[in-house]
C-alpha positions as CSV (number, residue, x, y, z in Angstrom):
1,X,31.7,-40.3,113.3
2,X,29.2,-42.7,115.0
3,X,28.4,-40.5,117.5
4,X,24.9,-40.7,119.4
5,X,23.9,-37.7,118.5
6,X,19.8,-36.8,118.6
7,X,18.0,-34.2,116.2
8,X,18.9,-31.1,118.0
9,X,22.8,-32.1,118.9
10,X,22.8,-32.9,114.9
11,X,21.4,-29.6,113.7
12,X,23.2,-27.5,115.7
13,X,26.4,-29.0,114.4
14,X,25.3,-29.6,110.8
15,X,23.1,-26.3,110.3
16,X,25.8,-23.8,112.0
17,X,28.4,-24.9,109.5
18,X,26.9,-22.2,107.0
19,X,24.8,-19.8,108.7
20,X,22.7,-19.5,112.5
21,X,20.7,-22.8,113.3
22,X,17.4,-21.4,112.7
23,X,15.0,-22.5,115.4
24,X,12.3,-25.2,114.0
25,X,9.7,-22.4,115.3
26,X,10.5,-19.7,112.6
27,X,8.5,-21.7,110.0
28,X,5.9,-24.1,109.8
29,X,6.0,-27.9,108.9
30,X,4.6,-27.6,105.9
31,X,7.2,-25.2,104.5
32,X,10.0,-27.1,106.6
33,X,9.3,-30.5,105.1
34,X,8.4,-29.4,101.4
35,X,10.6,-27.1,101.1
36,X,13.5,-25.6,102.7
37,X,14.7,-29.4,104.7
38,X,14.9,-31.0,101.3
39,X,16.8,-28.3,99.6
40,X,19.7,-28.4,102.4
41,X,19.6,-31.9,102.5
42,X,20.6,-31.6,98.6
43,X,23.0,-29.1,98.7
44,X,25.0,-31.5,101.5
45,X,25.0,-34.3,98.7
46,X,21.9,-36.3,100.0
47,X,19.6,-37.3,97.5
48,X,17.4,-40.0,98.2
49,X,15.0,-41.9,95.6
50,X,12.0,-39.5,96.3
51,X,13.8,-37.0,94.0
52,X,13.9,-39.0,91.0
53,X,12.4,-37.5,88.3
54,X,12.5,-34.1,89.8
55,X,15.4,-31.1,87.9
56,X,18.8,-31.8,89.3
57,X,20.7,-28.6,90.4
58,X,22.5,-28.6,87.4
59,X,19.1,-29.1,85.4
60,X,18.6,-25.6,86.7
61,X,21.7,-23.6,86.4
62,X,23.3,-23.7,89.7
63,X,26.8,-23.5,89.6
64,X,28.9,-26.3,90.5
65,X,30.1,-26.2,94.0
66,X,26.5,-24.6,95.9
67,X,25.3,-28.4,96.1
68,X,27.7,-30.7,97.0
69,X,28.7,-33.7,94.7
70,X,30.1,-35.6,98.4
71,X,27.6,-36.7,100.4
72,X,28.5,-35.0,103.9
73,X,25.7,-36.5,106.1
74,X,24.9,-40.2,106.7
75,X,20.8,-40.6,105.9
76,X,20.1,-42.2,109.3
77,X,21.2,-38.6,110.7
78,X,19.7,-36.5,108.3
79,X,16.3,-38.4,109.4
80,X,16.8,-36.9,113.1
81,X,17.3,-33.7,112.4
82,X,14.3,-33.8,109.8
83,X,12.1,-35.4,112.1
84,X,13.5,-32.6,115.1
85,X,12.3,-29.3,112.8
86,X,9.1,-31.5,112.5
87,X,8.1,-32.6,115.6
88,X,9.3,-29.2,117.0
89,X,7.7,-26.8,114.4
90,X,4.0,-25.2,114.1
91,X,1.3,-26.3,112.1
92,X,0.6,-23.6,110.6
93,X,2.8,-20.0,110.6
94,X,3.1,-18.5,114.3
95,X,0.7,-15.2,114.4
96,X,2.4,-11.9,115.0
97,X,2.7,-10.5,118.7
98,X,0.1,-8.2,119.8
99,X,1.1,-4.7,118.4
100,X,-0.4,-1.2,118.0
101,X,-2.9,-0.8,115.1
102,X,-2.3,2.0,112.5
103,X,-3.8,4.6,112.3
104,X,-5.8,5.7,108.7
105,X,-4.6,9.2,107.5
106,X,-0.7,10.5,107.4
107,X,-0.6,13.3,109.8
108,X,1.2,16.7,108.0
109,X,1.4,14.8,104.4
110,X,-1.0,15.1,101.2
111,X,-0.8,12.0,99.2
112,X,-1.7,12.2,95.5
113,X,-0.9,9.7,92.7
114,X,0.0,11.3,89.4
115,X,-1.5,10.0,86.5
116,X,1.0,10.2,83.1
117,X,-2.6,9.3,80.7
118,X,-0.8,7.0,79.0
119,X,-0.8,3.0,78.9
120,X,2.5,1.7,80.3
121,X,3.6,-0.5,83.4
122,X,4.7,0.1,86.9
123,X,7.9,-0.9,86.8
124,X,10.1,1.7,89.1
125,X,13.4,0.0,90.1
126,X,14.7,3.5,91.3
127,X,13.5,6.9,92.8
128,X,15.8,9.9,94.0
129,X,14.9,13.5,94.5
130,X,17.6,15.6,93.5
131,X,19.0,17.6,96.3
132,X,19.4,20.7,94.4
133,X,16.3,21.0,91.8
134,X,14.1,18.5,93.8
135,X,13.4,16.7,90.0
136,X,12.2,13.7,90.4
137,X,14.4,10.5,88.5
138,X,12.9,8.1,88.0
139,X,14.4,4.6,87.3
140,X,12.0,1.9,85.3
141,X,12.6,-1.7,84.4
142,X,12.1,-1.2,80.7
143,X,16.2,0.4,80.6
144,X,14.7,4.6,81.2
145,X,15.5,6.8,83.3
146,X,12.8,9.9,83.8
147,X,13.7,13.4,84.8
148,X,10.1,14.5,86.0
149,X,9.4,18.1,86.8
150,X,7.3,18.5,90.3
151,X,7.0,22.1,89.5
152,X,4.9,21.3,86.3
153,X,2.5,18.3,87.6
154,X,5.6,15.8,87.2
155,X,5.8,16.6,83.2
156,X,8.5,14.6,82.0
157,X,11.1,17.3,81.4
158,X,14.1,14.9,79.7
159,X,15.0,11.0,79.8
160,X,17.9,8.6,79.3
161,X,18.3,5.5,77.7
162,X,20.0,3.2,80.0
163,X,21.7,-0.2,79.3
164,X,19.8,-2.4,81.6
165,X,17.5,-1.3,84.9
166,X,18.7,1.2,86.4
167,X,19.0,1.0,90.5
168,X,21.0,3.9,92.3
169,X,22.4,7.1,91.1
170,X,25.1,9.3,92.5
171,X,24.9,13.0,91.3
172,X,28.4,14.7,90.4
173,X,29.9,18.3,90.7
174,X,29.9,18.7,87.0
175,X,26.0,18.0,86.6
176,X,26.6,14.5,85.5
177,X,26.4,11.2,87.6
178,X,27.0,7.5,88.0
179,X,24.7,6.0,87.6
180,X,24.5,1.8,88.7
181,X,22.8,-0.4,86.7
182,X,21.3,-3.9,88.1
183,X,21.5,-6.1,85.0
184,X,18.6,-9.4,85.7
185,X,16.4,-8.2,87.7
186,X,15.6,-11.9,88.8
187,X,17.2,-14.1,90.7
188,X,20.2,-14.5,88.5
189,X,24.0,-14.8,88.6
190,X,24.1,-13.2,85.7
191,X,27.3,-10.1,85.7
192,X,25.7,-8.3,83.5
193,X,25.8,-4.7,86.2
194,X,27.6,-1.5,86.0
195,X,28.5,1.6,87.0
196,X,28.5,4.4,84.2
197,X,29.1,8.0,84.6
198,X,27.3,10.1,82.2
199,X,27.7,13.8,81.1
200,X,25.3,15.6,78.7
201,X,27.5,17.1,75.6
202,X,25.6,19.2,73.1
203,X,22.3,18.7,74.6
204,X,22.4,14.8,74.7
205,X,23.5,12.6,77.4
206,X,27.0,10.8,77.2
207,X,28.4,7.6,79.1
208,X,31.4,5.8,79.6
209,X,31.1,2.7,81.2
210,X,33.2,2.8,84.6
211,X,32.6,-0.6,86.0
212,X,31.2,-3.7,84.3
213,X,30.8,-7.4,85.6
214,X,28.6,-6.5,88.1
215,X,26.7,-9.6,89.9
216,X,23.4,-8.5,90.1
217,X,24.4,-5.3,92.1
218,X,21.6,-3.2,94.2
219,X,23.2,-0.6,95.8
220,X,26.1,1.8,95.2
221,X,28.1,3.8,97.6
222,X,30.4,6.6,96.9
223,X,33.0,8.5,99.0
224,X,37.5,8.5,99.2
225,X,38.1,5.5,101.3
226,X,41.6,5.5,100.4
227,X,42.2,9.3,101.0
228,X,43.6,10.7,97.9
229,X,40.9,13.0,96.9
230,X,39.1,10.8,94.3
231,X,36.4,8.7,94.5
232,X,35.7,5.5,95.6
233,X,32.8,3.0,95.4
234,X,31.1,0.1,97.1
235,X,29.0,-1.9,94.9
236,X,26.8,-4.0,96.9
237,X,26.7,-7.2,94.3
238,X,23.5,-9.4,95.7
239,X,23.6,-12.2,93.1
240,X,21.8,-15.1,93.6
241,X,24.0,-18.2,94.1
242,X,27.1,-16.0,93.9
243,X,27.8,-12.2,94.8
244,X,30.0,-9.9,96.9
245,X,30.4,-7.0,98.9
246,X,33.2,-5.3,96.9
247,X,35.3,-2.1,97.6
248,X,36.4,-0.1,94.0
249,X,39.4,2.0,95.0
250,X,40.4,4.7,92.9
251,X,44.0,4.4,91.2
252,X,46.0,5.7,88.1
253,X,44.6,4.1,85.5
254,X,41.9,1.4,86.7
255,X,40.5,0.9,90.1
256,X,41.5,-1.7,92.7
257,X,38.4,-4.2,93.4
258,X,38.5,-5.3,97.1
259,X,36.7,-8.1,98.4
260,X,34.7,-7.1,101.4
261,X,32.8,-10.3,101.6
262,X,32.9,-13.0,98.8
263,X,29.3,-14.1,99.4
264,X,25.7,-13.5,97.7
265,X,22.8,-11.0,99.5
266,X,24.9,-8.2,99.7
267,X,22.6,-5.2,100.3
268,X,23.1,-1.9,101.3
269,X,26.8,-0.2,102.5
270,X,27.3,2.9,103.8
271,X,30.9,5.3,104.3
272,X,31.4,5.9,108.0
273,X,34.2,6.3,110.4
274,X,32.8,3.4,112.8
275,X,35.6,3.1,115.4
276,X,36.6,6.6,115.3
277,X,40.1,6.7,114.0
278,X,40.0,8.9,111.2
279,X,39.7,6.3,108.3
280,X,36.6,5.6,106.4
281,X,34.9,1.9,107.1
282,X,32.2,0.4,105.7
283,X,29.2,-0.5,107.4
284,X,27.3,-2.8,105.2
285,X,24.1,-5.5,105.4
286,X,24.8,-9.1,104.4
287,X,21.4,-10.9,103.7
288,X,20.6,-14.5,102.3
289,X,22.5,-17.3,104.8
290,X,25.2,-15.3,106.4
291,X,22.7,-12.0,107.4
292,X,23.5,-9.2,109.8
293,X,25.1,-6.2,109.6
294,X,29.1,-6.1,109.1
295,X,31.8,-3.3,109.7
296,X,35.0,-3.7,107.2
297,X,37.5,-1.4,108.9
298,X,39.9,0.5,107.2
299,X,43.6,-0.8,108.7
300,X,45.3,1.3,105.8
301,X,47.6,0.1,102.7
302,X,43.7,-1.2,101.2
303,X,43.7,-3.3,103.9
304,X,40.1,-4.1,105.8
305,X,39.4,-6.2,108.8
306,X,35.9,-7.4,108.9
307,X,33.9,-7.5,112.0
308,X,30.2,-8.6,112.7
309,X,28.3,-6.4,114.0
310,X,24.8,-8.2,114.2
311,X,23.8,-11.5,112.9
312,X,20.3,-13.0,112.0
313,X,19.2,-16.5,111.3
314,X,18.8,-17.0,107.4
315,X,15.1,-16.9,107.1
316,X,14.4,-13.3,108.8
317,X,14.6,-11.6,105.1
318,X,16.9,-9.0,106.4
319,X,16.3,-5.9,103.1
320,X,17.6,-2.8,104.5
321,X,19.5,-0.7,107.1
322,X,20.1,2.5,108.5
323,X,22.8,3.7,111.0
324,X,21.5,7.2,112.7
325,X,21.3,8.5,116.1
326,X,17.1,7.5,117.2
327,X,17.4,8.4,120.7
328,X,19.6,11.3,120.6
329,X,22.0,10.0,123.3
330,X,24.9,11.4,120.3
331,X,25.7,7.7,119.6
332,X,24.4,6.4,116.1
333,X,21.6,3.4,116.4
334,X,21.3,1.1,113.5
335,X,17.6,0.2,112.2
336,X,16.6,-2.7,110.3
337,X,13.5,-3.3,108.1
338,X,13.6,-7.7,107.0
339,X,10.4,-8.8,105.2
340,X,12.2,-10.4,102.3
341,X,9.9,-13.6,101.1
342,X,10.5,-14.8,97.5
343,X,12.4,-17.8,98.2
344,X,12.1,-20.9,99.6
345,X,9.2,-20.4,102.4
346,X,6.8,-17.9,101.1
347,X,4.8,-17.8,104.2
348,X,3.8,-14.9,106.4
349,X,6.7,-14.4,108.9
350,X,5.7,-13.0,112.3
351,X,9.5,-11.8,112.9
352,X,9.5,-9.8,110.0
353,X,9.2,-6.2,110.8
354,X,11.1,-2.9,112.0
355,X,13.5,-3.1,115.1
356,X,15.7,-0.6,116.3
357,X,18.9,-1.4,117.9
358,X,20.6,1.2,120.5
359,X,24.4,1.9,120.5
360,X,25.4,1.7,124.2
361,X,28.1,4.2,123.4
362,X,30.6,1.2,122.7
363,X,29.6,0.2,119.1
364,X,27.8,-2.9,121.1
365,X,23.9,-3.0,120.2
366,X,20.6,-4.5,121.5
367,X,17.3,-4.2,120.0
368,X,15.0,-1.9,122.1
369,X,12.4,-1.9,119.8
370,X,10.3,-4.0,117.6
371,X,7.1,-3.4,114.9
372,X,5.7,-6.5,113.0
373,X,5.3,-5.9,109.5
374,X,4.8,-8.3,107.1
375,X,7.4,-8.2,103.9
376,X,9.3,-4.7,105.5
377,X,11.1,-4.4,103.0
378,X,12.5,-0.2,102.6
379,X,12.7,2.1,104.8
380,X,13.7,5.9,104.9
381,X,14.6,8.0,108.1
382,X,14.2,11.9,108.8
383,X,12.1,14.1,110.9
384,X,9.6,14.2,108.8
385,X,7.6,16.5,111.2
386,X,9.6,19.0,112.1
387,X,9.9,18.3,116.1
388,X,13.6,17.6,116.5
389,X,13.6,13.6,116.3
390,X,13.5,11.0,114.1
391,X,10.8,9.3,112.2
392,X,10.5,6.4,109.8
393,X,8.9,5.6,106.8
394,X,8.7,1.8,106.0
395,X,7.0,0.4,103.0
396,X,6.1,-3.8,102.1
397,X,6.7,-5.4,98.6
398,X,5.1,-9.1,100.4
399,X,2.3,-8.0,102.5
400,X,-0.6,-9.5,104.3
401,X,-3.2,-8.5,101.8
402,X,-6.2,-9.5,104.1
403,X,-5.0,-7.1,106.9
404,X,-7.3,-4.0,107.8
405,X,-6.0,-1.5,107.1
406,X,-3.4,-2.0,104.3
407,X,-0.4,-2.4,105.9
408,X,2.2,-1.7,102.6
409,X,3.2,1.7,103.7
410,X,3.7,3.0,107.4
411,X,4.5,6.0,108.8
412,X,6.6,5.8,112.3
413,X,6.2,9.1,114.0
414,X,8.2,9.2,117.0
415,X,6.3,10.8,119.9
416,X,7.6,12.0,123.0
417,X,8.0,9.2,125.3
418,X,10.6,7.8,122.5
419,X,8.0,5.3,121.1
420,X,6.8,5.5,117.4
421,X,3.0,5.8,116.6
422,X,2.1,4.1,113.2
423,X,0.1,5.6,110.5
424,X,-0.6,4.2,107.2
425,X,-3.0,5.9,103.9
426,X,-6.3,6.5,104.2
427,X,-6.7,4.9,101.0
428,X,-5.8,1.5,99.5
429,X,-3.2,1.1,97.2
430,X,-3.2,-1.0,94.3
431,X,-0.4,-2.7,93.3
432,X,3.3,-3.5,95.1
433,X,5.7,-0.9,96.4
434,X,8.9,-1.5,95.6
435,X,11.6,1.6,95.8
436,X,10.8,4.7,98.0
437,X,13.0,8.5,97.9
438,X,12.8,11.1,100.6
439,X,14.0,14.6,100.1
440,X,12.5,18.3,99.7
441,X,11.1,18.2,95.7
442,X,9.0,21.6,96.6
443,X,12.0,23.2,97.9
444,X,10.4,24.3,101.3
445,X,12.4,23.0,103.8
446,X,10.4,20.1,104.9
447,X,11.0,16.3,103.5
448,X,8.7,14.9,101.3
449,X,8.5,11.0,100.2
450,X,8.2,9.3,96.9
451,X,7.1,6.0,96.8
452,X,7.5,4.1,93.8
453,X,5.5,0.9,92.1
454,X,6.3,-2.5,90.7
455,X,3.0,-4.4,89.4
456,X,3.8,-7.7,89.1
457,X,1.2,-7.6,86.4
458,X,2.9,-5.7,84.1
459,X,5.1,-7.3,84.1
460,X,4.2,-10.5,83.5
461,X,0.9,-9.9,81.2
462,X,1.8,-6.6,79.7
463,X,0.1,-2.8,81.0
464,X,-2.9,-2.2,80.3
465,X,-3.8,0.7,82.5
466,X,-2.7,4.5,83.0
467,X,0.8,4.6,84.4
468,X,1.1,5.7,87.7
469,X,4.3,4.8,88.4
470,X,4.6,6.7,92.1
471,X,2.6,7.9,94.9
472,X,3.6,11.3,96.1
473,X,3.6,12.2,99.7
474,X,4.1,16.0,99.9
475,X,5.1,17.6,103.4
476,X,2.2,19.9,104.5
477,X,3.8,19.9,108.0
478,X,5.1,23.7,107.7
């Protein structure tokens, strides 16, 4: 339509077709005109002569149908809204608000970093403390999972051979477990995931493979959504150009996929009765274009109505979520960690960070609280202190290496005006933190945190150090 439209009218009718209109001041022009602008422009079926000579999307394994063989802007629009994110963004990246400054030293935990004397990479894609035996397993890029002993300095005690990398782990009855696989680690749209269960028979470990096709999954969730006493599973299928939030119902011969959300950056789901009327829904984060946080509610008969609960603008880098109660008004808040920065504008973000947003009681929430941190990308939640309220850890995989002190790995301890006083280590830390576990692995009653590392080095030019694959925080608080 010949409509005079300017820049801003344009964008807020082209951009919000797919995701938020981000505002122009979330990035800089640099990273606006080199790099994110021209790849939306392309996947709207605008090329223009300045990309001759440069891969076409198909030159690079996109799949047909993420950029668009129509062209669905006229060039004399797309010009306004380029030149509106331009003349409206920052020179350079916006600095993050004024906040409190750590403090060196993690009050009531000993940190120690175990050394296995042996040469091998950091590479952990997975850490969980078993509830029972507090052993360590470990999850590692090179297809191994490590049972480790914290009773015996961490000795390995036994190991399992595992198809691809291992990501998440769900412990059975019977002393086996599921265990979810990720397939590519890289971006990828690869189905090469799955869930196995494995039993040990005879002293070795046995698997069946239960699920298989998975889309570059991250995160599995287990509980009887359907109600007939078996389990269920969400597979949280991130992907790259394609992925989904699927629901695996349990049925008499082989489960029942449901669709949740047929989109890639699905993250993290969790069981939960959300609107209170006795049926399991899923509460789930959605990252990549379409982030927030979602409910699917159960309506019965495998039925699930999908509601949003909170929505972000696609750059905020949304990574993980937890729904708990941080006030204790008896309402469940949900906090969000979003620091994710290896695509398009690898630039520090001063919205990324930790916010907390309060349930008024209603299942409507508003954020009360926000902590910059660069590349906030985990996060784990417990009263790590032993004082009746809740505390976070959060850890980094992109941060600012130049701040002082290292900002990779805080501790939130929540004091008693309901704020959160940051701590991080007294000591650097070498290397990128990738997975952390919290649980009680001396078996004293307190909860202690395992934070595991990916060197991007050892990956990429082969280990040539002593693997130290974790740093363990253990609880002296009791």
């Amino acid at each position: 339509m010949d409509l005079n439209l300017d820049g801003k009218q344009l964008a807020n009718a082209y951009c919000s077709i797919c995701h938020l209109k981000p505002d122009p001041g979330i990035l800089d022009k640099g990273t606006w005109g080199e790099k994110v602008l021209p790849d939306m422009r392309k996947r709207m079926g605008l090329f223009l002569p300045e990309d001759f000579g440069q891969p076409l999307p198909e030159d690079m394994d996109v799949p047909s149908g993420i950029y668009s063989k129509v062209q669905l802007i006229k060039k004399e629009d797309w010009e306004k809204i380029l030149a509106y994110y331009l003349d409206h963004a920052p020179d350079t990246p916006l600095p993050q608000a004024e906040k409190a400054a750590p403090t060196k030293g993690i009050p009531g935990f000993q940190a120690s970093r175990p050394d296995f004397h042996r040469i091998k990479g950091n590479l952990s894609t997975m850490l969980r403390i078993h509830p029972e035996t507090g052993d360590l397993w470990l999850g590692d890029r090179l297809k191994m999972i490590y049972i480790l002993d914290p009773k015996n300095g961490f000795q390995i005690k036994d190991s399992v051979l595992t198809e691809v990398a291992p990501v998440d782990i769900n412990w059975n009855e019977d002393g086996g477990f599921d265990l979810l696989t990720m397939g590519r680690m890289d971006p990828s749209n690869d189905s090469l995931g799955m869930v196995s269960k494995f039993w040990l028979e005879a002293q070795e470990w046995q698997s069946k493979e239960l699920l298989s096709g998975l889309i570059r999954p991250v995160d599995l969730a287990v509980a009887d959504w359907n109600g007939d006493g078996k389990q269920d599973r969400v597979v949280s299928q991130f992907g790259n150009h394609f992925g989904k939030m699927s629901l695996y119902l349990s049925g008499s011969k082989n489960p029942t996929e449901v669709i949740l959300r047929p989109e890639p950056g699905a993250r993290r789901a969790i069981a939960v009765d959300f609107d209170g009327d006795g049926n399991l829904d899923v509460l789930g984060l959605m990252t990549q274009a379409q982030e927030g946080i979602y409910v699917w509610l159960n309506k019965g008969a495998n039925q699930y109505k999908e509601k949003a609960i909170l929505r972000f603008q696609p750059a905020f880098g949304a990574s993980d979520f937890r729904f708990e109660d941080v006030n204790g008004d008896g309402h469940k808040d949900i906090i969000v960690v979003n620091g994710d920065n290896a695509d398009l504008s690898q630039v520090l973000k001063n919205y990324h960070g930790v916010r907390i947003f309060l349930n008024d009681g209603e299942s409507k929430f508003e954020e009360s609280w926000f902590y910059p941190m660069y590349g906030a990308s985990g996060i784990e939640v417990g009263d790590f202190d032993g004082d009746g309220d809740l505390d976070f850890f959060v850890l980094s995989f992109f941060p600012d290496d130049s701040q002082d002190p290292q900002q990779n790995l805080v501790y939130f301890r929540q004091n008693e005006e309901g704020g959160f006083d940051p701590f991080v280590l007294s000591e650097s830390i070498e290397g990128n933190l990738l997975t952390m576990a919290v649980g009680d692995i001396d078996l004293d009653g307190d909860l202690d945190v395992v934070v595991g590392a990916f060197d991007f080095d050892d990956l990429y030019k082969g280990a040539s150090r002593s693997w130290k694959p974790f740093i363990f925080l253990e609880n002296k608080s009791k």
